[in-house]
KEKE-3310 file (N, C-alpha, C; in steps of 0.2 Angstrom, whole numbers, plus 5000, padded with zeros to 4 digits):
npx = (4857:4856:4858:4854:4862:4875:4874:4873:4882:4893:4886:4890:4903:4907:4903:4912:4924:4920:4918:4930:4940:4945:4949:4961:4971:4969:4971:4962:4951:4940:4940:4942:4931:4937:4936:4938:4952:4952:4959:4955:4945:4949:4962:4975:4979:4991:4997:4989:4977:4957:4943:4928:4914:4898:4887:4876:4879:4894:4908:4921:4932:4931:4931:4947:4951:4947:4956:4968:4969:4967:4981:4991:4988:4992:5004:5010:5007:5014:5008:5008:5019:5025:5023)
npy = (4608:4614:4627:4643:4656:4646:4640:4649:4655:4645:4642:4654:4656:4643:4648:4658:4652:4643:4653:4663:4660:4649:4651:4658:4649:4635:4624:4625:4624:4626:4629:4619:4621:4628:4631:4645:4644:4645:4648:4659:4657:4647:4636:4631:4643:4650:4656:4667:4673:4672:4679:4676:4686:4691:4699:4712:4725:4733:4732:4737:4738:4731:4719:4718:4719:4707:4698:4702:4698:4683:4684:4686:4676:4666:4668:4668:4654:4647:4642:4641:4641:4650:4662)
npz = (5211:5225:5232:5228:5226:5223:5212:5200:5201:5199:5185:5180:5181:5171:5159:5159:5157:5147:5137:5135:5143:5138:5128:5128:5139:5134:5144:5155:5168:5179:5198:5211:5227:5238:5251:5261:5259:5247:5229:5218:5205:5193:5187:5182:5172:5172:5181:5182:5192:5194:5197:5196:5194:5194:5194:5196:5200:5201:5215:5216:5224:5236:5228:5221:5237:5241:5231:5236:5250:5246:5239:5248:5258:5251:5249:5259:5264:5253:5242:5229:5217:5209:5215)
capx = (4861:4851:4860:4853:4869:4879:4872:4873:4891:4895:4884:4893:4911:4909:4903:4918:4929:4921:4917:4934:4945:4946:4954:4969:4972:4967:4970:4959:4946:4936:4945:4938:4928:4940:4931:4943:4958:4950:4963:4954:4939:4950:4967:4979:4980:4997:5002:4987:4972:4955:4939:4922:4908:4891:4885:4873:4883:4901:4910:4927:4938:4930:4935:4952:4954:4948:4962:4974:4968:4969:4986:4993:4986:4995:5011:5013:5007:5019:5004:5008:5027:5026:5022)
capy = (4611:4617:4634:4649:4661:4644:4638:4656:4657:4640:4644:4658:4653:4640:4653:4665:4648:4642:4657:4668:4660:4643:4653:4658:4644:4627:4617:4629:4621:4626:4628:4616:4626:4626:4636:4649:4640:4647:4654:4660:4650:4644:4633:4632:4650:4652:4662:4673:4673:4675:4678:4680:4689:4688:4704:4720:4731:4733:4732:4734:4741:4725:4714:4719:4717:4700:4696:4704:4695:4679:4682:4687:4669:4661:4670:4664:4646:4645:4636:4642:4640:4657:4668)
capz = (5216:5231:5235:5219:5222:5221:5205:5200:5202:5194:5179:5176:5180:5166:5155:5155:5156:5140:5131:5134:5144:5135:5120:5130:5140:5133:5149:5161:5172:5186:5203:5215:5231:5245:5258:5264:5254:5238:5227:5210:5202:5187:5188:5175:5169:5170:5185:5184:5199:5191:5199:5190:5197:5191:5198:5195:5202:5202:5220:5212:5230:5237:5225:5225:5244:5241:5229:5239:5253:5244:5238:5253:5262:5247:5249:5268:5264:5247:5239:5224:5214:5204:5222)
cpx = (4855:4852:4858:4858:4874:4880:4873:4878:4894:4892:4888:4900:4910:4906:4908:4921:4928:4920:4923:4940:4953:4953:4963:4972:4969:4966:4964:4953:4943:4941:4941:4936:4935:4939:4935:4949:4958:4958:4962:4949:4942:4958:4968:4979:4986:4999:4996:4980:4965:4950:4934:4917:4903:4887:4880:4875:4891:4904:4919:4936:4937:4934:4941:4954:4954:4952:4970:4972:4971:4977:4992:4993:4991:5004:5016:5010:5013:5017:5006:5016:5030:5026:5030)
cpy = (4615:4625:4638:4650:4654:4641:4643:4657:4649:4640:4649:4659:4651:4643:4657:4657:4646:4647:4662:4665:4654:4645:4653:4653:4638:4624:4620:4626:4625:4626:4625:4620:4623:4629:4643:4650:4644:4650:4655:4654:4647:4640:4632:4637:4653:4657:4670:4669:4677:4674:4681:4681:4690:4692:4712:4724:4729:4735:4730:4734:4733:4721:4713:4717:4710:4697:4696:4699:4687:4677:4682:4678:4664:4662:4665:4657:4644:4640:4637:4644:4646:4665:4671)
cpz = (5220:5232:5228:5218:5219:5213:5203:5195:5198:5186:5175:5176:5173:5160:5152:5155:5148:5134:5130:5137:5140:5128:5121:5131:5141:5136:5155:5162:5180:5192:5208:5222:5237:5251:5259:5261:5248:5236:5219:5210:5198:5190:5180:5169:5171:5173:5186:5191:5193:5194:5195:5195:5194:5196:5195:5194:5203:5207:5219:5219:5233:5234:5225:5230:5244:5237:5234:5246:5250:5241:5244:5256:5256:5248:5257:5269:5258:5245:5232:5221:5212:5209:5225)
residu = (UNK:UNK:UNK:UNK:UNK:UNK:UNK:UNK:UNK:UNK:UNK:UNK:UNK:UNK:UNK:UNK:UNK:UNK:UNK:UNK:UNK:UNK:UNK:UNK:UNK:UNK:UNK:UNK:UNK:UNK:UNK:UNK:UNK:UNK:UNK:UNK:UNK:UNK:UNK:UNK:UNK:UNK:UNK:UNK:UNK:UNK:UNK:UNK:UNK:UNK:UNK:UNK:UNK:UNK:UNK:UNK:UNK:UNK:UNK:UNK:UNK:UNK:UNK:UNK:UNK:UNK:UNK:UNK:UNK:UNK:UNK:UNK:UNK:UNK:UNK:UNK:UNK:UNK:UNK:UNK:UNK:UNK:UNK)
# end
């Protein structure tokens, strides 16, 4: 992979997916990149939205906004069944 942060950040998704999340939900996989689309790194978590960060410092108001953001964008496309 050419880009560091993007290896970075795929090293450490499939980290928390197989080190923690695996447990809960046996079928969880990766979410594939959709640019602007995104909604959550993980698919088939049951309703939940789950973003991993792989960060020094904690930027937790941020984060946030970017949830809310993303679920907002999901609410008014009605990509999602459980919204």
């Amino acid at each position: 992979m050419s880009n560091p942060a993007k290896a970075k950040g795929t090293e450490f998704e499939s980290y928390v997916m197989n080190g923690y999340l695996s447990f809960v939900w046996p079928e969880v996989e990766r979410a594939p990149s959709k640019g602007t689309n995104d909604f959550g790194d993980f698919v088939n978590v049951a309703g939940w939205l789950i973003e991993a960060r792989n960060r020094k410092t904690w930027a937790l108001p941020a984060w946030i906004r970017g949830v809310y953001s993303q679920l907002e964008r999901d609410r008014r496309n009605r990509t999602h069944k459980w919204m």
